[in-house]
N, C-alpha and C positions, 0 to 999 in steps of 0.2 A: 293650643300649643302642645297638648301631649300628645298629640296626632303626630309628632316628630317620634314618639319613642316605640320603639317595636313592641306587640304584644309577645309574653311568653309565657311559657307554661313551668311550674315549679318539678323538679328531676329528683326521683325517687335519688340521686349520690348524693343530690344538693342539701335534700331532708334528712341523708343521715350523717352527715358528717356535722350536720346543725346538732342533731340530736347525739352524736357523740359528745359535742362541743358541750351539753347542757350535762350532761352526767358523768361528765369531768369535772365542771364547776362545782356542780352538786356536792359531790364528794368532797372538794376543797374547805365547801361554806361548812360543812358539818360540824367538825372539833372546837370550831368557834361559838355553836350553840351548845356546846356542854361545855363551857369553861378552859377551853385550849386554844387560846391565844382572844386578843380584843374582840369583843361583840361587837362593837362599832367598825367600821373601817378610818372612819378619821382617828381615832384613835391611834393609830399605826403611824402617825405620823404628824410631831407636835406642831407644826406650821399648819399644819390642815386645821388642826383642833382648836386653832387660837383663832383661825380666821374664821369657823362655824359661830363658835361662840359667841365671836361681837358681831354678827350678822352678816355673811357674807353665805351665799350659797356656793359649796363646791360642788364639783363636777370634772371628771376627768376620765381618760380610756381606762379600763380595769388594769390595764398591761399594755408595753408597746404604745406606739404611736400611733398607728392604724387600724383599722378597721380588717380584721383576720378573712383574709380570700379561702373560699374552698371553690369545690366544683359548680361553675357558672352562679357561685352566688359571695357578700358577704356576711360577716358576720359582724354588729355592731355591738361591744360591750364595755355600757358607760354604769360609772359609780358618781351617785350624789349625793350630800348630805347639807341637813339643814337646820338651824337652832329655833326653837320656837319657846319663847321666853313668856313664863306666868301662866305653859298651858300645862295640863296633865297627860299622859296616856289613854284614862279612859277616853276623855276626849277627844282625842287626838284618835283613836279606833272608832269610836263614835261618830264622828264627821267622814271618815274615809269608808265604815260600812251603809253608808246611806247613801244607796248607788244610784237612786232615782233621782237624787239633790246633784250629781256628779255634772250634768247638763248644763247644772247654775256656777256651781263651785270650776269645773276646769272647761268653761267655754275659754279661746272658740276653739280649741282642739276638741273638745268634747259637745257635738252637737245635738245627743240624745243620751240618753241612759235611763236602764231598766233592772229593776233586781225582778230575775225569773225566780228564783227558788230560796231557798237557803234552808239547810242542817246542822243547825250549834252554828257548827265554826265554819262550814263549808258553805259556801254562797255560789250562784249560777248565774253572771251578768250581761246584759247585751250592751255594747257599746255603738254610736256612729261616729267616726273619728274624722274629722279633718286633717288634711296635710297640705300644706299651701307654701310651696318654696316653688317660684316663677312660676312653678304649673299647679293646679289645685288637682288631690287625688278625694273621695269621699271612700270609707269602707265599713260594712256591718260586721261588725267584729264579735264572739261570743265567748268568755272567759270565765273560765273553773280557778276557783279563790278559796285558800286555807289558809287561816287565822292560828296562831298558837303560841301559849302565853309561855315564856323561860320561869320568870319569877313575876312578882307584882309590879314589879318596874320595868319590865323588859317584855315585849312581844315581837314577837315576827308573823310573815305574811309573806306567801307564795304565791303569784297570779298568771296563768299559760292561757294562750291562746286556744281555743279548741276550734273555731272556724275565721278565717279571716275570708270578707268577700266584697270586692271591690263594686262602686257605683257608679254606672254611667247614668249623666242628667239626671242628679239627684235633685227630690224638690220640683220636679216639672212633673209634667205627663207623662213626658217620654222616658222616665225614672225606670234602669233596670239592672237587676241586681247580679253578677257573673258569678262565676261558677266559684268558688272556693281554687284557690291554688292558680288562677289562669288570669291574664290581665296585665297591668305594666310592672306587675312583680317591687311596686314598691314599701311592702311589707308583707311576708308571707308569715312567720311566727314572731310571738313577741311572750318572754319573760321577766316577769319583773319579783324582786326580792327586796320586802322592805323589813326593817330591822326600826322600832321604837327603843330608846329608853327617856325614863323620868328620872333627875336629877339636875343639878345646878340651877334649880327653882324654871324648870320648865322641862322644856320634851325634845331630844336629837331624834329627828328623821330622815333617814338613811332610804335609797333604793339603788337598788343594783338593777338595771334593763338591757336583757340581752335579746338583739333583734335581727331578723333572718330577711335579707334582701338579695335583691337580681344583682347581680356584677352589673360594671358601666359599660358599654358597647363602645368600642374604638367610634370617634366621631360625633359621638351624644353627650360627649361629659359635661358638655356648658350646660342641657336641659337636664340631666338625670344626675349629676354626680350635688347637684347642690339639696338638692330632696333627699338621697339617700344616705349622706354622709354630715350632713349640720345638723337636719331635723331631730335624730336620737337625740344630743346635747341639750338642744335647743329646747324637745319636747318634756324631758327628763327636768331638766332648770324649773322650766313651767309650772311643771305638774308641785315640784316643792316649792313654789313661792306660791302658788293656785294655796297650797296644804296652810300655809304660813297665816297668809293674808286672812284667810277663812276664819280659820281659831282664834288668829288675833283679835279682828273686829269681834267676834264671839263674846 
């Protein structure tokens, strides 16, 4: 099936208008980690915060309704939060720095994980990510991760992509792996921004995931437009009830 979508290559405008995009945000998030305005995002708004609370996972565009176009690409940036009732923080960073458990914890988006490295706070991970919306994509993904505590109740965590590389006939013989930036361009960077705290006898966790994709090609939208535009939500949801489920049974 993904033989319907063109291969293409990621465009030096497409990567910096991504990377404007991330050091705009940047700058946003910042006043909030020193005390100028909510640490949380649901907090911002008491409908959200009532519905985390009794258990519901949110999820929504950071801003606007759509997915932000730039040059031949766009740009996905979803916010979600989640209540995890009777756990701690430590915990709760405890199970998400155990990157080689991540395989078992967020299958089947997560088909492998590996911790390379790690310094204190700073960790070096390999991921193989599934994406399966009508078409199945495989990619070896490699992500630079920083840890850092506000106070004893509050941490955050910063995770960028450093090589995204897509898999043809992954799991066969014929298993091979393409070049970083080149391929059906249905993820080229990914950041994601998670915010813990401890209170109300458990742990809100928050991620922000901003992610860097191919525009839709006039005539492809029924095979490419459902992978590059649900998946974020979809995969973000995941990822916090993956986080939830974990700690809970725990």
């Amino acid at each position: 099936m993904v033989q319907t979508a063109n291969i293409v290559q990621l465009k030096p405008r497409t990567l910096a208008a991504f990377e404007a995009y991330i050091r705009e945000a940047e700058a946003a998030m910042e006043p909030s980690l020193h005390g100028h305005g909510a640490f949380l995002w649901c907090d911002t708004d008491p409908h959200i915060a009532q519905q985390v609370r009794h258990g519901d996972i949110a999820a929504q565009l950071w801003s606007g309704d759509a997915s932000v176009k730039v040059p031949n690409g766009l740009i996905h940036d979803w916010i979600g939060a989640a209540f995890i009732p009777r756990a701690t923080v430590a915990a709760t960073i405890a199970l998400i720095q155990d990157y080689d458990n991540h395989k078992n914890v967020y299958q089947p988006d997560v088909m492998d994980s590996k911790l390379v490295s790690r310094n204190g706070d700073d960790f070096h991970i390999s991921l193989r990510l599934l994406k399966k919306k009508i078409i199945t994509v495989v990619l070896d993904t490699d992500h630079d991760v920083h840890y850092s505590s506000v106070d004893d109740a509050r941490w955050c965590c910063r995770s960028h992509t450093t090589r995204i590389a897509e898999v043809d006939d992954a799991g066969t013989e014929k298993e091979k792996v393409l070049p970083p930036d080149t391929g059906y361009g249905f993820l080229w960077r990914l950041y994601s921004y998670w915010r813990f705290q401890e209170r109300d006898d458990g742990v809100y966790v928050e991620c922000r995931a901003i992610s860097l994709t191919r525009d839709i090609p006039m005539g492809l939208g029924w095979v490419i437009e459902p992978i590059i535009r649900k998946l974020p939500k979809e995969s973000l949801i995941h990822t916090l009830k993956a986080t939830r489920d974990a700690l809970t049974s725990a």
